[in-house]
MIFIVO-651139 format. One line per field, with one value per residue (C-alpha): residue number from 1; residue in one letter; x, y, z. Coordinates in steps of 0.1 Angstrom, whole numbers, plus 5000, padded with zeros to 4 digits. Example, Ala and Ser with C-alpha at 12.3 -4.5 7.8 and 13.67 -1.06 7.14 Angstrom:
BEGIN
num: c(1 | 2)
residuo: c(A | S)
x: c(5123 | 5137)
y: c(4955 | 4989)
z: c(5078 | 5071)
This chain:
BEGIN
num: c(1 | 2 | 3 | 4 | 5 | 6 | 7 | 8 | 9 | 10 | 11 | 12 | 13 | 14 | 15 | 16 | 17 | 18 | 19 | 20 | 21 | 22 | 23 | 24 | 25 | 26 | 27 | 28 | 29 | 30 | 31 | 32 | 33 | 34 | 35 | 36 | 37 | 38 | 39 | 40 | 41 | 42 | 43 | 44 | 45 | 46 | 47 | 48 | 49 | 50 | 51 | 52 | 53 | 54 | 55 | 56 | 57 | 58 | 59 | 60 | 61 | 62 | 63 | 64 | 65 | 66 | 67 | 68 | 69 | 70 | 71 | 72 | 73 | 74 | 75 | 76 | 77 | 78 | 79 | 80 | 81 | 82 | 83 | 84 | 85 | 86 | 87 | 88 | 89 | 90 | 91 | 92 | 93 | 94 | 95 | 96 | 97 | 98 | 99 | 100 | 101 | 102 | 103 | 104 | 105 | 106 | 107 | 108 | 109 | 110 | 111 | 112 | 113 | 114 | 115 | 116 | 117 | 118 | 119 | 120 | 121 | 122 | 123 | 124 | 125 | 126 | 127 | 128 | 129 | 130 | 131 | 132 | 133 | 134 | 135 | 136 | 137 | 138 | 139 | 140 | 141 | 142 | 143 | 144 | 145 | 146 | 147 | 148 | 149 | 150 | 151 | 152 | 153 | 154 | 155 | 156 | 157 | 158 | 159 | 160 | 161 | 162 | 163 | 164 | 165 | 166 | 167 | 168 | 169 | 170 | 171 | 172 | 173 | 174 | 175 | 176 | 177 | 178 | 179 | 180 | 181 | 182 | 183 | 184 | 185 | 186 | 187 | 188 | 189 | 190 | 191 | 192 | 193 | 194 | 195 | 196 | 197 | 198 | 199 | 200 | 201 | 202 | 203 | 204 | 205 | 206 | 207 | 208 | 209 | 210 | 211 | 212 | 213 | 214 | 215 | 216 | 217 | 218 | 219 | 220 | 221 | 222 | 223 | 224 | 225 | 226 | 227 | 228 | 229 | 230 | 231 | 232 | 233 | 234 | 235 | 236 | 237 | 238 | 239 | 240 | 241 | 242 | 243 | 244 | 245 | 246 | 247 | 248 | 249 | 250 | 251 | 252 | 253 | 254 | 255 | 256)
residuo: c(X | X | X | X | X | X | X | X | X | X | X | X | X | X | X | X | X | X | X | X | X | X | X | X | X | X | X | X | X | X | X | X | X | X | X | X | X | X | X | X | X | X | X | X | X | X | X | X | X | X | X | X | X | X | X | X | X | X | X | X | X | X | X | X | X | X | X | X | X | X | X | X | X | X | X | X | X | X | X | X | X | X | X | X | X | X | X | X | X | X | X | X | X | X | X | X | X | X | X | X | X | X | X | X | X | X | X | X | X | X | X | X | X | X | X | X | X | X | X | X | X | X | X | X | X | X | X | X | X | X | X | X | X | X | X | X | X | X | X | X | X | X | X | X | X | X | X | X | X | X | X | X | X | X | X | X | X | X | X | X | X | X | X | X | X | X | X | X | X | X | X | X | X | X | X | X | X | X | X | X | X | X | X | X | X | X | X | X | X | X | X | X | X | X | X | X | X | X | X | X | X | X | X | X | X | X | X | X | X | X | X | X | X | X | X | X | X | X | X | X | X | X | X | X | X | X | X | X | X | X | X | X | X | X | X | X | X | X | X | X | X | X | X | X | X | X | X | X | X | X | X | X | X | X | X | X)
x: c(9401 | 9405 | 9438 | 9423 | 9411 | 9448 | 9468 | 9501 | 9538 | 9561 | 9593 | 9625 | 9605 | 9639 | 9647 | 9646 | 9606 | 9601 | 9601 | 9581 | 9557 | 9551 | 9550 | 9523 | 9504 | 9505 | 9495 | 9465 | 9453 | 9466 | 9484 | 9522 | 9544 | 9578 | 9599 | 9641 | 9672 | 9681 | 9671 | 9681 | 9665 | 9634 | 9635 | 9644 | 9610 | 9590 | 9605 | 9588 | 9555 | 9551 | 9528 | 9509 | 9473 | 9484 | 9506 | 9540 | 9557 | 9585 | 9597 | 9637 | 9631 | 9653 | 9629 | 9652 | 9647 | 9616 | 9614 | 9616 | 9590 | 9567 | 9572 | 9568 | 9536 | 9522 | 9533 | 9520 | 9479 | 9481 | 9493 | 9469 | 9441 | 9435 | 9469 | 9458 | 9480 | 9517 | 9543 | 9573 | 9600 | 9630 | 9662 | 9693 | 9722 | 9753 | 9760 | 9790 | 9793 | 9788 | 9825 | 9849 | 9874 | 9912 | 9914 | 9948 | 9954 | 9914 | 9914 | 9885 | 9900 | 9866 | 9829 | 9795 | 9800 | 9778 | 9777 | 9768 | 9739 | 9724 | 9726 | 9700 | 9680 | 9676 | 9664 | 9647 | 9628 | 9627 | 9615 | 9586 | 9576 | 9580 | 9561 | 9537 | 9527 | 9526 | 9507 | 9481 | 9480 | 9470 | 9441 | 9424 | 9430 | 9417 | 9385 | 9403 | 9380 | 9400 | 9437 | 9462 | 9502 | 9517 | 9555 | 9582 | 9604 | 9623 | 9631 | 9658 | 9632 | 9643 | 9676 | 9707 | 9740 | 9758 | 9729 | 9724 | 9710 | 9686 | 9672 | 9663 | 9648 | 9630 | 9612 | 9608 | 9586 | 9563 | 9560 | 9547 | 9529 | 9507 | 9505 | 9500 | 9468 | 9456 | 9461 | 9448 | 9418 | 9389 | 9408 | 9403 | 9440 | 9448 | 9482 | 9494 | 9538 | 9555 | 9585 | 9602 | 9630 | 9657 | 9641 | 9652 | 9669 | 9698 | 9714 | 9712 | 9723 | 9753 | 9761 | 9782 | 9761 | 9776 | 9770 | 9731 | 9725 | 9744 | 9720 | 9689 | 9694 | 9675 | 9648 | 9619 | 9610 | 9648 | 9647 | 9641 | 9608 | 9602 | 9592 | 9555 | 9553 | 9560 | 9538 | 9507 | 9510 | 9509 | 9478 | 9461 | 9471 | 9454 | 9423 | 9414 | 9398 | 9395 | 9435 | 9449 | 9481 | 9496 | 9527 | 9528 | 9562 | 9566 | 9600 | 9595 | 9591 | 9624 | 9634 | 9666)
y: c(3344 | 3371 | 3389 | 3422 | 3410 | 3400 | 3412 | 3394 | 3389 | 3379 | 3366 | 3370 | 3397 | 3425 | 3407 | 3378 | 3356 | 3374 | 3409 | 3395 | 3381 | 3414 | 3435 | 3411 | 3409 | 3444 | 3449 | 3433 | 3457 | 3436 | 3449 | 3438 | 3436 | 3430 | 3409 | 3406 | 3410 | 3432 | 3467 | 3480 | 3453 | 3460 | 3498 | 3485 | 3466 | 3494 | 3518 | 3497 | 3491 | 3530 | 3530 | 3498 | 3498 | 3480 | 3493 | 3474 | 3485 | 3470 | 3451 | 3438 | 3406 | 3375 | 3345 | 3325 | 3346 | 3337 | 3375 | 3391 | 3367 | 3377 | 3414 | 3409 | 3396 | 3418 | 3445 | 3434 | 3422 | 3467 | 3475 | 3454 | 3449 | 3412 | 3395 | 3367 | 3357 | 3343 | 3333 | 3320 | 3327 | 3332 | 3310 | 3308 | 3280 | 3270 | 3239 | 3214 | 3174 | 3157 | 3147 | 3155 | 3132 | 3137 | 3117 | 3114 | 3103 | 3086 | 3103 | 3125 | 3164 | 3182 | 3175 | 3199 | 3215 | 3217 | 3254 | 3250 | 3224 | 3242 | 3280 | 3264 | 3245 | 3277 | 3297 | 3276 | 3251 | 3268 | 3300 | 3290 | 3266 | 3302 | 3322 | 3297 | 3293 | 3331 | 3335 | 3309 | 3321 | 3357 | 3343 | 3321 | 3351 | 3373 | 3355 | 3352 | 3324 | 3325 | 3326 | 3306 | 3300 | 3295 | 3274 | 3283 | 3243 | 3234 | 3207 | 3201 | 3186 | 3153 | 3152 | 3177 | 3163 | 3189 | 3198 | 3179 | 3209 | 3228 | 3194 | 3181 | 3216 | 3221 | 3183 | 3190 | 3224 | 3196 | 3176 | 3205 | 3217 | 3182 | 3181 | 3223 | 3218 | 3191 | 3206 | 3239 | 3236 | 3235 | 3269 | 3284 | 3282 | 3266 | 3252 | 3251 | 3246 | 3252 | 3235 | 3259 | 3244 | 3262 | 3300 | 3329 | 3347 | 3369 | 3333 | 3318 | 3350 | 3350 | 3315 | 3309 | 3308 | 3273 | 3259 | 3268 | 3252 | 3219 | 3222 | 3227 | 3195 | 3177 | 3201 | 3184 | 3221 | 3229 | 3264 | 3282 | 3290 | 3327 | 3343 | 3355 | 3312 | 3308 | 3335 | 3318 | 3286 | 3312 | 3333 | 3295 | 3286 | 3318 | 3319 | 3283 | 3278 | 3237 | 3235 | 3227 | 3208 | 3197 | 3205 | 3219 | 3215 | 3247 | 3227 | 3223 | 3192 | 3184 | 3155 | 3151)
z: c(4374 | 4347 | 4345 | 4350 | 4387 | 4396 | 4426 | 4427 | 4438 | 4412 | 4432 | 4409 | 4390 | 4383 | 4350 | 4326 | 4329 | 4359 | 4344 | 4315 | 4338 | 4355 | 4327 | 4309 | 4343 | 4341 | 4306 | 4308 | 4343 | 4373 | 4402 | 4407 | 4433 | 4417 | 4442 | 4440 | 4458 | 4430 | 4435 | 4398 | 4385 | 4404 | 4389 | 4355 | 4360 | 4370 | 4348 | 4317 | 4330 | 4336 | 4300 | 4308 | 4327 | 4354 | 4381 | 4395 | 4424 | 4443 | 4469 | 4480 | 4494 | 4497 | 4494 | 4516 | 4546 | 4566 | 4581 | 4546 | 4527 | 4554 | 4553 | 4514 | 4518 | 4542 | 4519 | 4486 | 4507 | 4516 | 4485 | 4466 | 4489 | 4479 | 4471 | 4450 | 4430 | 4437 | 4408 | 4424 | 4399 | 4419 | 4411 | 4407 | 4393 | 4408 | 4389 | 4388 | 4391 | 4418 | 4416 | 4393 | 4384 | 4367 | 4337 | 4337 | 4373 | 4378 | 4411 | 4424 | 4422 | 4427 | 4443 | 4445 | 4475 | 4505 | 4500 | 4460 | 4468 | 4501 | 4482 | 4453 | 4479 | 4497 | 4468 | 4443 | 4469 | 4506 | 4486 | 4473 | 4507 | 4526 | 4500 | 4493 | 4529 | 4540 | 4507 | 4516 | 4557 | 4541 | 4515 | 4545 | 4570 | 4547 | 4534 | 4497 | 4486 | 4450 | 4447 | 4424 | 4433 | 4402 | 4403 | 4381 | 4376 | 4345 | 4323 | 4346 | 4373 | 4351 | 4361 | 4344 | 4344 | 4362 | 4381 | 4413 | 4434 | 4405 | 4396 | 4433 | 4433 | 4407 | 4410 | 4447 | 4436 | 4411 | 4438 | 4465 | 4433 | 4438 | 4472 | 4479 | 4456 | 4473 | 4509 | 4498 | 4473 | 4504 | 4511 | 4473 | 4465 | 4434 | 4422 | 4390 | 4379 | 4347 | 4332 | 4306 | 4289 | 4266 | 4269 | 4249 | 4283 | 4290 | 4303 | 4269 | 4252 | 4269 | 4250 | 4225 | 4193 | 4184 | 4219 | 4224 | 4186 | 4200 | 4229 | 4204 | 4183 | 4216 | 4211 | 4187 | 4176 | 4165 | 4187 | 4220 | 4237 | 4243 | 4276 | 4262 | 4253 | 4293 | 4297 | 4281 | 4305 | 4332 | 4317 | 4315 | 4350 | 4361 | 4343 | 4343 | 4377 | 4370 | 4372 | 4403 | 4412 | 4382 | 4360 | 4325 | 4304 | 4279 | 4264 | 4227 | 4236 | 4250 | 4271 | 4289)
């Protein structure tokens, strides 16, 4: 599929990979429905892909809630005429250890809490099993014989100390990666995830300098992945129409 012919939803799309995805999408002619909770972010979106050939418009949508996901989806098939494309990029991170114990007394003072794991799981897995199936009832129901759902993971998906909730989250979404392709390819709906790992974000600049070049030393390539390099597993996913259900780590070669 060339970029030019895309019609997608970018979930997560009001800032960091997901604005980048939109505004790439967009630069090279496709039709974008920007997806968030946020409704600045979604303006900030549209506001910078005013100049591009594309066109973005928006959408508030919580991923997490079954009614909204398929109001966003009904909205981006009128908008577009064709929704064929689907990157689900929404996430969030509420990390902490699974318990938490005083050093000086050995006793357990703190625990992940129910709310802290459930709040991830709602976003970063349920999210894309909602948007992924709405996605693929519209491209059956509407005779879309080719449409790609592409995953956003992470390195994480190995296991994070710290990270209990992102991690079972973000292998769960390789693992529905595998088995989405396999259950939707006689339908014309291809699969595709990407890991990123360490990626030049607002998150990481936010860190203190000194802390993300600790982090870097486990990176092979001795720096952090930009949103274009995330980008280019996402054009590839797209346009190669012999990909289907499989994973693709953009980490610098990172392992955790």
């Amino acid at each position: 599929m060339k970029l030019s012919d895309v019609n997608a939803i970018v979930t997560g799309g009001g800032s960091g990979m997901g604005r980048a995805f939109c505004l790439n999408l967009a630069a090279a002619g496709a039709h974008v429905v920007v997806a968030d909770v946020n409704d600045d972010g979604i303006a900030g979106t549209i506001a910078e892909s005013q100049d591009l050939p594309g066109t973005v418009v928006g959408f508030e949508a919580n991923v997490a809630d079954e009614d909204a996901v398929k109001a966003m989806v009904a909205f981006a098939q009128e908008q577009t005429g064709g929704l064929n494309v689907l990157v689900n990029n929404a996430g969030i991170f509420r990390d902490g250890l699974l318990v938490k114990v005083d050093r000086e007394t050995g006793k357990v003072r703190g625990e992940m809490s129910l709310k802290q794991w459930q709040t991830v799981l709602d976003v970063d897995l349920t999210g894309p099993f909602l948007c992924t199936r709405e996605f693929a009832k519209n491209a059956i129901d509407n005779g879309i014989k080719d449409s790609v759902v592409v995953n956003i993971s992470s390195v994480a998906r190995h296991g994070n100390p710290g990270q209990s909730n992102y991690s079972a989250a973000k292998a769960g979404l390789v693992a529905d990666t595998k088995l989405w392709g396999t259950e939707l390819a006689r339908y014309g709906v291809r699969t595709g995830a990407i890991a990123p790992g360490f990626i030049q974000t607002p998150i990481l600049d936010g860190m203190r300098p000194e802390v993300l070049q600790g982090m870097l030393k486990a990176v092979p390539l001795r720096r952090t992945g930009s949103v274009d390099e995330v980008f280019s597993g996402v054009r590839f996913i797209i346009e190669c129409g012999y990909f289907t259900g499989r994973c693709i780590d953009i980490d610098g070669g990172l392992v955790l």
